[in-house]
Backbone as CSV, one residue per row, in Angstrom:
resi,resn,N_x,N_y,N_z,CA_x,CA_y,CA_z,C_x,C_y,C_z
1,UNK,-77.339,206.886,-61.813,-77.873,205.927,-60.844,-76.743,205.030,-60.338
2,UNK,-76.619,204.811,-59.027,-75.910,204.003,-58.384,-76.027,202.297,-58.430
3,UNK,-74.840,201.728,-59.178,-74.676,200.529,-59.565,-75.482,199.279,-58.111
4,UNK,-76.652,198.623,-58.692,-76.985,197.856,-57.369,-76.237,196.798,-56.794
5,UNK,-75.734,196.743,-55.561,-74.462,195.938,-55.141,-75.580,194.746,-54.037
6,UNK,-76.107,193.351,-53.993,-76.470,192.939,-52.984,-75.674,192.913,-51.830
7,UNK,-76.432,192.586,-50.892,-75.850,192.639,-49.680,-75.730,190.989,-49.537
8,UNK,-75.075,190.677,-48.344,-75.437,189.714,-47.568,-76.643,189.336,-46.820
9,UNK,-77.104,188.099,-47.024,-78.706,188.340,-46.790,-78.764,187.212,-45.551
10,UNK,-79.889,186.774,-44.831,-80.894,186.017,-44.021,-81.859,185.427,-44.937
11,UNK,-81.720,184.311,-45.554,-83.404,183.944,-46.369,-83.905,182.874,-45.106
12,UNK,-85.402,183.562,-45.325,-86.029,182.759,-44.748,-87.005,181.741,-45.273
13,UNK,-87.113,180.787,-44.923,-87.876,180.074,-45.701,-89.060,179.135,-44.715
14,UNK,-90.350,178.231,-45.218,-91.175,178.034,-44.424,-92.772,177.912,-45.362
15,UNK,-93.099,177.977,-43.965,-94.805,177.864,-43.854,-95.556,179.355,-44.210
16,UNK,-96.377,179.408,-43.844,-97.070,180.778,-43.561,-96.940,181.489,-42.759
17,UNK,-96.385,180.559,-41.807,-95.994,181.234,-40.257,-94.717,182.218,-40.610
18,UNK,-93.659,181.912,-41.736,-92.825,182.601,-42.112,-93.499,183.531,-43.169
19,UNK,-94.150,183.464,-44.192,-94.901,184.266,-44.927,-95.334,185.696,-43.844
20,UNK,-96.260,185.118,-42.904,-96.439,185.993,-42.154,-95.487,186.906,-41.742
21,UNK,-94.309,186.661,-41.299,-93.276,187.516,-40.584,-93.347,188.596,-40.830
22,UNK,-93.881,189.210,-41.722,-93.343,190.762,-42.278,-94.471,191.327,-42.043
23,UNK,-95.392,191.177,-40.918,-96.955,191.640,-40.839,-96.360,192.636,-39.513
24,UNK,-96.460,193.992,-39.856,-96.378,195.061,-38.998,-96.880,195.012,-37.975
25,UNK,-98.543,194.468,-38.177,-99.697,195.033,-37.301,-99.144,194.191,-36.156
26,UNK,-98.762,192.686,-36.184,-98.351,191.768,-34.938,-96.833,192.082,-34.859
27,UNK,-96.178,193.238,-35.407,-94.479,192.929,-34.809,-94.248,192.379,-35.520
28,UNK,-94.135,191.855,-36.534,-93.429,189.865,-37.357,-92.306,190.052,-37.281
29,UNK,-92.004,188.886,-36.968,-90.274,188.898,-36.496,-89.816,189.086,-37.382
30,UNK,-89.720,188.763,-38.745,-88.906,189.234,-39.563,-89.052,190.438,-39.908
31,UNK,-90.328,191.351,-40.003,-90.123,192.882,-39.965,-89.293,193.655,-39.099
32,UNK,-89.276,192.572,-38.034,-88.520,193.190,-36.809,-86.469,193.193,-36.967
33,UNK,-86.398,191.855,-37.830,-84.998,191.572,-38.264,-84.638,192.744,-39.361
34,UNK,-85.645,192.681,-40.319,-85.644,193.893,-41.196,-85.446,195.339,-40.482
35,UNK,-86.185,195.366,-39.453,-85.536,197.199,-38.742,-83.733,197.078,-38.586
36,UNK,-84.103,195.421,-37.418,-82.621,195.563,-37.070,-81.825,195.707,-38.032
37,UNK,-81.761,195.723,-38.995,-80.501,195.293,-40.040,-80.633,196.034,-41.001
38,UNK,-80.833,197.045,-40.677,-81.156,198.504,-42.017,-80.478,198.749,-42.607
39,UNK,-79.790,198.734,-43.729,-78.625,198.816,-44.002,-77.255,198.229,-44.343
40,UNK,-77.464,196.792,-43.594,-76.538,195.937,-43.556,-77.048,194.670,-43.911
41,UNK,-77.910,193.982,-43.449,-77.832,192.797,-44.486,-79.591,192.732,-44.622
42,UNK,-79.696,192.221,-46.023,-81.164,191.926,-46.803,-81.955,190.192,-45.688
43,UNK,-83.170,191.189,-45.830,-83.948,190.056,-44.912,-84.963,189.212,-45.790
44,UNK,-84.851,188.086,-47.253,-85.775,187.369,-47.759,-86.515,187.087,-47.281
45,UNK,-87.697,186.898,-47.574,-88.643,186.048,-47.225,-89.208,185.200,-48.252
46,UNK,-88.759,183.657,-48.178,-89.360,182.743,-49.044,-90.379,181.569,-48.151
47,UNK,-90.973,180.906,-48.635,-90.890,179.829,-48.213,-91.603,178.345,-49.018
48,UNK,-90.687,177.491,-48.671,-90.941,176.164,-49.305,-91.452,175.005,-48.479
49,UNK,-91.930,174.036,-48.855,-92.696,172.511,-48.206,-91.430,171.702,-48.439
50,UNK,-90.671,171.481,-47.606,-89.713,170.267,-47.757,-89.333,169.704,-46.451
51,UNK,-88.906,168.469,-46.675,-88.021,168.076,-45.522,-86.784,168.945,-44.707
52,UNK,-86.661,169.002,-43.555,-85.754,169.487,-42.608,-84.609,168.968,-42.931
53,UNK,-84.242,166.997,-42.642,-82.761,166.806,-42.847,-82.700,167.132,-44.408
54,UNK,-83.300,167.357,-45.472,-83.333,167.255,-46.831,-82.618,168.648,-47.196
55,UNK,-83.453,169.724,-46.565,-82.958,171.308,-46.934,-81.546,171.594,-46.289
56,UNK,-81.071,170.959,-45.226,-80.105,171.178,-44.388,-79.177,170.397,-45.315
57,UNK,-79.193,169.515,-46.136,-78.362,168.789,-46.918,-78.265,169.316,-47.766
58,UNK,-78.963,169.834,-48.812,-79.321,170.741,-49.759,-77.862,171.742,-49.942
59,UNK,-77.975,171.989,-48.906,-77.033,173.527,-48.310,-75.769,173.053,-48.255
60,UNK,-75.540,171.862,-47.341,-74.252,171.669,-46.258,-73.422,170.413,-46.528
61,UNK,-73.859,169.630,-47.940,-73.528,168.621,-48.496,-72.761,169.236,-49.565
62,UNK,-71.668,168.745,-49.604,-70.310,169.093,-50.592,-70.915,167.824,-51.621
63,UNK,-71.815,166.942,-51.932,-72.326,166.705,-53.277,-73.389,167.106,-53.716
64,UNK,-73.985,168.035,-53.105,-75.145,168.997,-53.437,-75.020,169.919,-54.644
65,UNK,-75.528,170.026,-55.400,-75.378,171.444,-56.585,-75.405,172.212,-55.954
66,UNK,-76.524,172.498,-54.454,-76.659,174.106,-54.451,-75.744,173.813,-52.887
67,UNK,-74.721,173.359,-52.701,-73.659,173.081,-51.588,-73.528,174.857,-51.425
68,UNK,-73.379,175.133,-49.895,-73.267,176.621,-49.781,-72.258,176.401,-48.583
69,UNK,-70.954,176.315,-48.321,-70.351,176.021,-47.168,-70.366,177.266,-45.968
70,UNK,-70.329,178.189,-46.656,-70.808,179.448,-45.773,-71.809,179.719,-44.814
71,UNK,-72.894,179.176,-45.792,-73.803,179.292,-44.986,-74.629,178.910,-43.726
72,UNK,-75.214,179.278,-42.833,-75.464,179.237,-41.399,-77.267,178.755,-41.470
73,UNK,-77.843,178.174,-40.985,-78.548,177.598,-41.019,-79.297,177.859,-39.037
74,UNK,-80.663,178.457,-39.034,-80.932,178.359,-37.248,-82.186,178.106,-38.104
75,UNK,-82.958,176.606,-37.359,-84.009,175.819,-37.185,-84.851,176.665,-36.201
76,UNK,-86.191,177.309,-36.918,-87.410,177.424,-36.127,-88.113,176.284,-35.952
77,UNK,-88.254,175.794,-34.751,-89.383,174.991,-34.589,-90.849,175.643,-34.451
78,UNK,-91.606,174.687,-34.557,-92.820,175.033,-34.445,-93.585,175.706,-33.125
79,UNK,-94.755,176.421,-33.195,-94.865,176.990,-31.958,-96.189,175.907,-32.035
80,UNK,-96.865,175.957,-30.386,-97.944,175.433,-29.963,-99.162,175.281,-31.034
81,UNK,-100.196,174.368,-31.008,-101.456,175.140,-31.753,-102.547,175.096,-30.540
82,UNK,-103.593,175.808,-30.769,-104.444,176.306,-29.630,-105.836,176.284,-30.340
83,UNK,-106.138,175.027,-30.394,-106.931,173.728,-30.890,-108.285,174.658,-31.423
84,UNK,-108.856,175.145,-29.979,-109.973,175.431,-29.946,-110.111,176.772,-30.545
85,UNK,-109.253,177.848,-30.716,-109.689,178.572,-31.783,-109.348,178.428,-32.934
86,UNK,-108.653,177.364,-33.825,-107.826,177.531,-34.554,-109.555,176.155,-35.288
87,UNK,-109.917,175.945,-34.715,-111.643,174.998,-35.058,-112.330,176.013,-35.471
88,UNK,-112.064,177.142,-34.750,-113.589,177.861,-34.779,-113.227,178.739,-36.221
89,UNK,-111.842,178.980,-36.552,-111.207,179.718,-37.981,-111.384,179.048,-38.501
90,UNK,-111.356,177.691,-38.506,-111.469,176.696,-39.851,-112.965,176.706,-40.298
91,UNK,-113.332,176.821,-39.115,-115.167,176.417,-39.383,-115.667,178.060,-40.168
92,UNK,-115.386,179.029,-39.491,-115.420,180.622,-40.659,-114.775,179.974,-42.131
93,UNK,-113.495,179.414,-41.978,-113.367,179.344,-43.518,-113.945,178.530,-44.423
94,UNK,-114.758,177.401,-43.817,-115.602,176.370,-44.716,-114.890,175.312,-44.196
95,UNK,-113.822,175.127,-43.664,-112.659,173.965,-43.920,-112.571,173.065,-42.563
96,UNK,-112.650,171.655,-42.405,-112.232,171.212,-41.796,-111.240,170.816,-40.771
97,UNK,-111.178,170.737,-39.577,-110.349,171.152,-38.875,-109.283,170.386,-38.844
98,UNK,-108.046,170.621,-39.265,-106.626,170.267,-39.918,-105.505,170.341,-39.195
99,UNK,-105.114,170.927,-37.706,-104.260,170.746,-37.113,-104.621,169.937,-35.918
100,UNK,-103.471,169.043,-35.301,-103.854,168.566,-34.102,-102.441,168.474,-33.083
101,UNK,-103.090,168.405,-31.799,-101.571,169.111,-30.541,-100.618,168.168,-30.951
102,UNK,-101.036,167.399,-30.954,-100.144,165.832,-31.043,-99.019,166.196,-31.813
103,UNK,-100.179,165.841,-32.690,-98.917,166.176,-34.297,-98.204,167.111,-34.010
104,UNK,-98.525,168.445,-34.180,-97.564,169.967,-34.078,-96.194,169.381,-32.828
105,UNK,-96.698,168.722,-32.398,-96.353,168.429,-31.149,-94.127,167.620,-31.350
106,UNK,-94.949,166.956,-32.057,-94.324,165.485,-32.572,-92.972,166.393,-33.890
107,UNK,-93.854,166.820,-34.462,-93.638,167.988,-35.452,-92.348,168.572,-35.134
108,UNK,-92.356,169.117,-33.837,-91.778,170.049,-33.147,-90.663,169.670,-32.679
109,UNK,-91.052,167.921,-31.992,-89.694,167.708,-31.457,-88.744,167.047,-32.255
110,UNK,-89.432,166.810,-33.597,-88.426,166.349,-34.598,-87.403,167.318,-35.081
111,UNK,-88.130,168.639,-35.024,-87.379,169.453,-35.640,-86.376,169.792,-34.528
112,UNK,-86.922,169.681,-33.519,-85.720,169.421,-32.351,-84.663,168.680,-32.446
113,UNK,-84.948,167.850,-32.630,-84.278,166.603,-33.004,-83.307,166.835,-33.636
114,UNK,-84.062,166.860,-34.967,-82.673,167.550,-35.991,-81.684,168.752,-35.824
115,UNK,-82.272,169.415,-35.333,-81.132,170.528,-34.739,-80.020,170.867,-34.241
116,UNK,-80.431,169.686,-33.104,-79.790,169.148,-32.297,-78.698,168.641,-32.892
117,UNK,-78.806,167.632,-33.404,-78.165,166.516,-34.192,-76.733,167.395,-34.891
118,UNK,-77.484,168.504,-35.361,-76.775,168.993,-36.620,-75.486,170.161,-35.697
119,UNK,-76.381,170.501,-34.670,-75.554,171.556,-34.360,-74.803,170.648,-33.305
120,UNK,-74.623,169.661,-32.882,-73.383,168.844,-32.466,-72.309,168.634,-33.546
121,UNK,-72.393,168.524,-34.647,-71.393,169.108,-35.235,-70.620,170.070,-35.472
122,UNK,-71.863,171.316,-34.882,-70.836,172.818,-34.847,-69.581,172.822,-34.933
123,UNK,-68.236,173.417,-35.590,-66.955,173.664,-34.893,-66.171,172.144,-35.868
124,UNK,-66.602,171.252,-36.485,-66.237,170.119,-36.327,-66.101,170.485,-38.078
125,UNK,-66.260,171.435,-38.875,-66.043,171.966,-40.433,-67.271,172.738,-40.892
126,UNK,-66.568,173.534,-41.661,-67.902,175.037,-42.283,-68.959,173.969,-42.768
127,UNK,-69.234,172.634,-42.779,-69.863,172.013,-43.546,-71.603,172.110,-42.329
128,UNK,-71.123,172.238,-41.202,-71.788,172.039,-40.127,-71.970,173.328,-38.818
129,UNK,-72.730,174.106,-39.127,-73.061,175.163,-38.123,-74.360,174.959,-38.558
130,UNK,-75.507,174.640,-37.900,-76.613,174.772,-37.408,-77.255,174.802,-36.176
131,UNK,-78.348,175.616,-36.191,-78.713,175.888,-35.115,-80.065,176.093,-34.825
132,UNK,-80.940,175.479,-33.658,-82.158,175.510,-33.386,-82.871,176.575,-32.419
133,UNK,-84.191,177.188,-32.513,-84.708,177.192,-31.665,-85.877,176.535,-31.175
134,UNK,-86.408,176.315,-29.754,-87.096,175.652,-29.134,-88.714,176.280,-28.829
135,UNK,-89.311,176.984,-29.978,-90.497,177.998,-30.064,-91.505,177.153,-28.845
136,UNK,-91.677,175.754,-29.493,-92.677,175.354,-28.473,-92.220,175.061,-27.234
137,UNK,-90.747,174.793,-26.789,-90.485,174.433,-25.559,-90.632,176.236,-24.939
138,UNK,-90.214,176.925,-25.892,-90.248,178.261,-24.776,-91.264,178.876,-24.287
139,UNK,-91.918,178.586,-25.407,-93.807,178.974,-24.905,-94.545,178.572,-24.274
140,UNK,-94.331,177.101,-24.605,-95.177,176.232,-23.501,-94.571,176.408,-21.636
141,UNK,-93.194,176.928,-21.602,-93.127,176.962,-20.376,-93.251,178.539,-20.211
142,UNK,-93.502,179.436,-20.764,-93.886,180.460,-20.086,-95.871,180.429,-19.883
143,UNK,-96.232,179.592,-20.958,-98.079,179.033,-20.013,-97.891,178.257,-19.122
144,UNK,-97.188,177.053,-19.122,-97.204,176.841,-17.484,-96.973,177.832,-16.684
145,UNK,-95.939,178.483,-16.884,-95.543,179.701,-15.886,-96.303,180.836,-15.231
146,UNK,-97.377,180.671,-16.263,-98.748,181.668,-15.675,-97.717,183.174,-16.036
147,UNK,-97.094,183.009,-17.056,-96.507,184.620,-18.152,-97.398,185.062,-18.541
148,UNK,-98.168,184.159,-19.846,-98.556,184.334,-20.940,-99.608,182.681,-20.990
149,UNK,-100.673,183.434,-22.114,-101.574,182.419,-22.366,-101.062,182.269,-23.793
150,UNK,-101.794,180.836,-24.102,-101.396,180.429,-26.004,-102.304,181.830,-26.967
151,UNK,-103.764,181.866,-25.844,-104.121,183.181,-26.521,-103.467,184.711,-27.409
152,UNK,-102.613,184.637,-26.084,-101.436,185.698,-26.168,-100.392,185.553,-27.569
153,UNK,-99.714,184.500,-27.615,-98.867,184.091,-28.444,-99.498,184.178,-29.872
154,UNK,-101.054,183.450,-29.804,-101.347,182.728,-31.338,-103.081,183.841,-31.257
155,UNK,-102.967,184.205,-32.998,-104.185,185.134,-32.727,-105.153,184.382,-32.986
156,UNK,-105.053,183.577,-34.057,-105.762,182.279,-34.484,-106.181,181.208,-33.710
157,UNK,-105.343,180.569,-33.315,-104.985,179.597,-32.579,-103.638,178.585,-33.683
158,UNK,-103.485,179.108,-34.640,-102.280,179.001,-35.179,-101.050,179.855,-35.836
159,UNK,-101.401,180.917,-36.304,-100.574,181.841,-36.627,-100.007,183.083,-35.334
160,UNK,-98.791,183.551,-35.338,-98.509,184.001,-34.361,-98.660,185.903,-34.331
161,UNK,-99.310,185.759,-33.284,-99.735,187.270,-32.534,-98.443,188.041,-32.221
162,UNK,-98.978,189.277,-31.607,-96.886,189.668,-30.966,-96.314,189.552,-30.414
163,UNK,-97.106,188.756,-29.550,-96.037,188.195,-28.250,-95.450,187.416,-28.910
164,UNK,-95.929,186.318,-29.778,-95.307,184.928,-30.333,-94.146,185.681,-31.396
165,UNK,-94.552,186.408,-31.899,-93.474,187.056,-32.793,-91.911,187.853,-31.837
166,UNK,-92.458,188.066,-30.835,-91.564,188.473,-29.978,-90.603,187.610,-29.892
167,UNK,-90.979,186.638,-29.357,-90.484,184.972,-29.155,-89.250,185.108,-29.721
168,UNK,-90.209,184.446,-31.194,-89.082,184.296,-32.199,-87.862,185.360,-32.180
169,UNK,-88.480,186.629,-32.423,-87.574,187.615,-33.130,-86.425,187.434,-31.844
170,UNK,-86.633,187.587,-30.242,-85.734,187.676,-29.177,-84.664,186.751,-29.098
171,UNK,-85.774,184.989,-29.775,-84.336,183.904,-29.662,-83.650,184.186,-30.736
172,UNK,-83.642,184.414,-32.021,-82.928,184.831,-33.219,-81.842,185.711,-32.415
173,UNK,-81.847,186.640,-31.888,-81.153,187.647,-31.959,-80.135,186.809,-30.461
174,UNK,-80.708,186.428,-30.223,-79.708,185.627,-29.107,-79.290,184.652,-29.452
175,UNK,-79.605,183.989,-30.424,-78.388,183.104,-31.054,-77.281,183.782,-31.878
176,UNK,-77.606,185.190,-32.778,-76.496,185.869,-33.199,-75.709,186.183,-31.902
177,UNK,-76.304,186.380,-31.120,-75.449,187.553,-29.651,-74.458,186.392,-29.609
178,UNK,-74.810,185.366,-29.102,-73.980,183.966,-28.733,-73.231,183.559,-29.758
179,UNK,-73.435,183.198,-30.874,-72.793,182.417,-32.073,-72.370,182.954,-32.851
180,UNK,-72.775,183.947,-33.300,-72.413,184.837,-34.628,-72.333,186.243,-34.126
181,UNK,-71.472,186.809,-33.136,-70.951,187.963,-33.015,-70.698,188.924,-34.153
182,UNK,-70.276,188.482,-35.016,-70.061,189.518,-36.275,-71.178,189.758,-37.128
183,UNK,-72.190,188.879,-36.915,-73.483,189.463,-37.467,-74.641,190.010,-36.857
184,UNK,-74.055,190.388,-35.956,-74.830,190.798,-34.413,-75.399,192.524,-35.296
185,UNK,-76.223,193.010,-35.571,-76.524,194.419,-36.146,-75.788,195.587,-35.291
186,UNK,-75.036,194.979,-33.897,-74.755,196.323,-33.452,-73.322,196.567,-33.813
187,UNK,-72.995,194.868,-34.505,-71.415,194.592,-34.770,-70.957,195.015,-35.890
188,UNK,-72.051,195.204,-36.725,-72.140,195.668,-38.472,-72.238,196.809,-38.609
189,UNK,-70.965,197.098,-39.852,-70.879,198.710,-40.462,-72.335,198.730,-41.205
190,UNK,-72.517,199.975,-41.386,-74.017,199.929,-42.594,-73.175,200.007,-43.885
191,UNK,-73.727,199.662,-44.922,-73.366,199.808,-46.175,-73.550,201.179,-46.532
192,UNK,-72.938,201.377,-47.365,-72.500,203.275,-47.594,-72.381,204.244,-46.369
193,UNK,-72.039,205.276,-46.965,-71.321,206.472,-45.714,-72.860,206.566,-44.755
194,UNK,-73.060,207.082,-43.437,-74.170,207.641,-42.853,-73.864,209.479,-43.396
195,UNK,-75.045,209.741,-43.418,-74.975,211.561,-44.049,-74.224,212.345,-43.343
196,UNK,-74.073,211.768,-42.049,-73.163,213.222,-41.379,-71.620,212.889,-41.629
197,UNK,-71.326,211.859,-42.381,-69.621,211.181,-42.903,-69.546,211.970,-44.005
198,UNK,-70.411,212.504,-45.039,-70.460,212.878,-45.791,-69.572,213.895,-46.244
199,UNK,-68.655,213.793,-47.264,-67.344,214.890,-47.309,-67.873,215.497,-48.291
200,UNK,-69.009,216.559,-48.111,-69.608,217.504,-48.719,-69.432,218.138,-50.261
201,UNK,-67.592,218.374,-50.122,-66.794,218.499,-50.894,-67.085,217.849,-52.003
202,UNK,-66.571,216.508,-52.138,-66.617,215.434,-52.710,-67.562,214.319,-52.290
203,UNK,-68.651,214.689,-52.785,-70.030,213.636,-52.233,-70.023,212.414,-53.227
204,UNK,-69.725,212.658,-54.202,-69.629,211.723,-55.034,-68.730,210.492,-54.950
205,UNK,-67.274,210.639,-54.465,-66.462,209.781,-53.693,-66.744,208.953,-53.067
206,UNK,-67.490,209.728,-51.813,-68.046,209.139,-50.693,-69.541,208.000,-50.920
207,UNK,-70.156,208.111,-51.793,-71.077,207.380,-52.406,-70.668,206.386,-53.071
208,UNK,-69.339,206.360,-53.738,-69.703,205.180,-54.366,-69.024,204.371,-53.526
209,UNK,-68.011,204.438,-52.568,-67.749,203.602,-51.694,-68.471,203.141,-50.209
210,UNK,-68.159,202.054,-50.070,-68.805,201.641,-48.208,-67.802,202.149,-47.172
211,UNK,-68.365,203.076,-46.594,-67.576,204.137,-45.853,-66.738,202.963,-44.543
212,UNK,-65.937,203.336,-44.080,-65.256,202.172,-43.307,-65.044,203.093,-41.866
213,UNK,-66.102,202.908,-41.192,-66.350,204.063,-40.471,-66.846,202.938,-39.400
214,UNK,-66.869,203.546,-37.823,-67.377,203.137,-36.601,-69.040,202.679,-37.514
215,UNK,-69.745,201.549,-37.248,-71.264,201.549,-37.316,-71.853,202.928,-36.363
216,UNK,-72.924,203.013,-37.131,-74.116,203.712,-36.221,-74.806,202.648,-34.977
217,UNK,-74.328,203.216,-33.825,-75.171,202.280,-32.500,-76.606,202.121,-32.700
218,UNK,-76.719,201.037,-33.059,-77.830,200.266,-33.088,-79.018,200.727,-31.472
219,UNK,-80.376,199.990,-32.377,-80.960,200.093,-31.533,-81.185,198.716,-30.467
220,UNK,-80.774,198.982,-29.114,-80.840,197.276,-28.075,-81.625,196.564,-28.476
221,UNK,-81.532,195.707,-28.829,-82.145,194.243,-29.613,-81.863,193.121,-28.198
């Protein structure tokens, strides 16, 4: 058996809305990060209840225990909620109705906020690369836009459908395109040989090393 080597990973962390990600039936963006990256880097899925500036410190604070200077950090904000069905799910589940626009709202632009904040430091020490996206600013202007309804986006009226998963998964991959070129999936070797590298001869060679070979062309992301 072949010694298990991790990869370089993406953890994600969150709400349910991230829990969700890996749901086939809607696309979930992170199932979708998971195609892209077959091979090359591991796609976690965790998620925790904490503060935004708190977790970002956590990481990017040189007096932190779990200080990670490496690591890259892109802020999902929150997407829309779509009041009126997201009442009528609560009322199926027994439960009182628990989200409101405002809030999500408020929610949203904090996490804006912080993003912001953080990724003006970009460039300025490894201590500081973060980066946001704008879920509710992008959605909400493609319903004004008469694109797409919140229907479309949210199946609930809070959890996200495939368009909304689209969303996400499209700005992710356009902040690698832009910022992180080398982790772009079309920029990445796969880990071990692809089968047709395979020196038949000596297969065994070729296995235990990461073949240093052109990547396999990705699929357009």
């Amino acid at each position: 058996m072949v010694a298990y080597t991790s990869f370089d990973s993406f953890l994600l962390f969150g709400d349910s809305i991230t829990q969700f990600s890996f749901d086939i039936i809607d696309r979930g963006w992170a199932a979708q990060l998971a195609n892209a990256y077959q091979r090359r880097l591991d796609i976690i899925n965790r998620g925790f209840s904490e503060n935004l500036r708190a977790l970002i410190e956590m990481v990017h604070s040189p007096a932190s225990p779990t200080y990670s200077p490496h690591t890259r950090i892109i802020l999902i904000c929150p997407p829309p909620v779509n009041e009126g069905p997201w009442e009528k799910e609560c009322q199926q589940r027994g439960m009182s109705m628990n989200r409101d626009w405002e809030v999500t709202k408020a929610y949203a632009e904090v996490c804006l906020s912080v993003g912001r904040e953080y990724s003006e430091r970009n460039g300025q020490g490894e201590e500081c690369q973060v980066d946001v996206i704008d879920t509710w600013g992008i959605m909400m202007e493609k319903v004004k836009g008469g694109e797409r309804t919140l229907g479309e986006f949210l199946k609930d009226g809070l959890h996200l459908a495939a368009a909304g998963n689209d969303v996400i998964f499209e700005e992710i991959m356009k902040v690698l395109r832009t910022k992180y070129q080398a982790w772009h999936p079309a920029k990445m070797l796969m880990h071990g040989p692809w089968w047709r590298h395979l020196d038949v001869d000596h297969p065994k060679t070729d296995l235990l090393i990461c073949a240093n070979k052109p990547p396999v062309p990705a699929s357009t992301v």
